[in-house]
C-alpha positions in Angstrom: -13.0 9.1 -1.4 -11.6 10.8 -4.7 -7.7 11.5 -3.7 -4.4 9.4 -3.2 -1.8 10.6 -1.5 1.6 8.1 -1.7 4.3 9.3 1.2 7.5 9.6 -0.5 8.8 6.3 1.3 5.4 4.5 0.0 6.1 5.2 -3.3 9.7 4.3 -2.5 8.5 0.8 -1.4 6.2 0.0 -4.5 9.2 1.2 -6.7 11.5 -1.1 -5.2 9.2 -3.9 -5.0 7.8 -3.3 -9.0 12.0 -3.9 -9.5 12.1 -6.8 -7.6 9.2 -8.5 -9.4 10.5 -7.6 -12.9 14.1 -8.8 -12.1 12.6 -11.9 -10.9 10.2 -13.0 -14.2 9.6 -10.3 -16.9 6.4 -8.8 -17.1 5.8 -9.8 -13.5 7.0 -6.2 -11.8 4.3 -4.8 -14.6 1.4 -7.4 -13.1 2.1 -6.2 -9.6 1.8 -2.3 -9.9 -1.5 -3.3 -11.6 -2.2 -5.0 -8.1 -1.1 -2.3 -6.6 -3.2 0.2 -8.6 -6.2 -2.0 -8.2 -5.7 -2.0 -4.4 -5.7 1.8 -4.4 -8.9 2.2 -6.7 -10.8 -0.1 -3.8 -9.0 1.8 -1.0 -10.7 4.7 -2.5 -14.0 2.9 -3.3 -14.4 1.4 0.4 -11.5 2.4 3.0 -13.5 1.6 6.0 -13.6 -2.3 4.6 -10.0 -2.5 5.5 -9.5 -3.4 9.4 -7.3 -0.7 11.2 -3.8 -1.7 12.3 -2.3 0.5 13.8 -3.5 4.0 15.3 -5.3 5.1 12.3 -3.6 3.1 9.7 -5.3 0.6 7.8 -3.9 -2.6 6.0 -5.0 -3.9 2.7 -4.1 -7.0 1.3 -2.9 -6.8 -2.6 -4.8 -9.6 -4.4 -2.1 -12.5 -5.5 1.2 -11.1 -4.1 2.0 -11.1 -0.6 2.1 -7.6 0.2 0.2 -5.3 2.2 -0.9 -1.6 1.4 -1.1 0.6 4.5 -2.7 3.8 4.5 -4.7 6.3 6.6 -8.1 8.7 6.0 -7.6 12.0 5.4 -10.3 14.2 4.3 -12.0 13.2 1.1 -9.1 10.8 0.6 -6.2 8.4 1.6 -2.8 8.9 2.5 -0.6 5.7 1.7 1.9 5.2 4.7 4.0 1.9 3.1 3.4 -1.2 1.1 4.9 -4.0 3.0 5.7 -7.5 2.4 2.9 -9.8 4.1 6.0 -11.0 6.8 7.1 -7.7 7.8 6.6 -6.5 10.8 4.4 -3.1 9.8 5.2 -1.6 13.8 8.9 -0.4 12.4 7.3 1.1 9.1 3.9 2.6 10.3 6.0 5.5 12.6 6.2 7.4 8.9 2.2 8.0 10.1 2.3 12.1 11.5 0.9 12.0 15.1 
């Protein structure tokens, strides 16, 4: 896989959670969009590692924060559908994945 595609409310969701984390402890929202960016380079590196969900979404689990990073295959790369808290229900989020 060589390409990452983030759906506007994906990007959306890791914006509003890199706030969260920086409002909470300084430094902290930085450590978590490294997370996040680690999570993508091993999406891209292995995507068939990560179990599928739901349809043809697949869930990652970000290393030391409770969040999950759901995404789908598309060609030579992955499209990411939402990055969810670990106690979310992903169902209400995962209908941003096209048909």
């Amino acid at each position: 896989m060589t390409r990452v595609w983030f759906l506007p409310a994906a990007l959306a969701d890791v914006r509003a959670a890199v706030r969260w984390y920086e409002a909470e402890q300084r430094g902290l929202g930085d450590a978590f969009a490294l997370a996040v960016e680690r999570a993508v380079d091993n999406v891209l590196r292995f995507p068939e590692a990560c179990p599928v969900v739901h349809r043809e979404a697949r869930r990652y689990l970000i290393e030391r924060f409770p969040y999950c990073l759901y995404f789908r295959v598309e060609g030579d790369g992955v499209i990411v559908v939402a990055l969810l808290h670990a106690s979310r229900d992903p169902e209400t989020h995962l209908g941003r994945l096209p048909e």
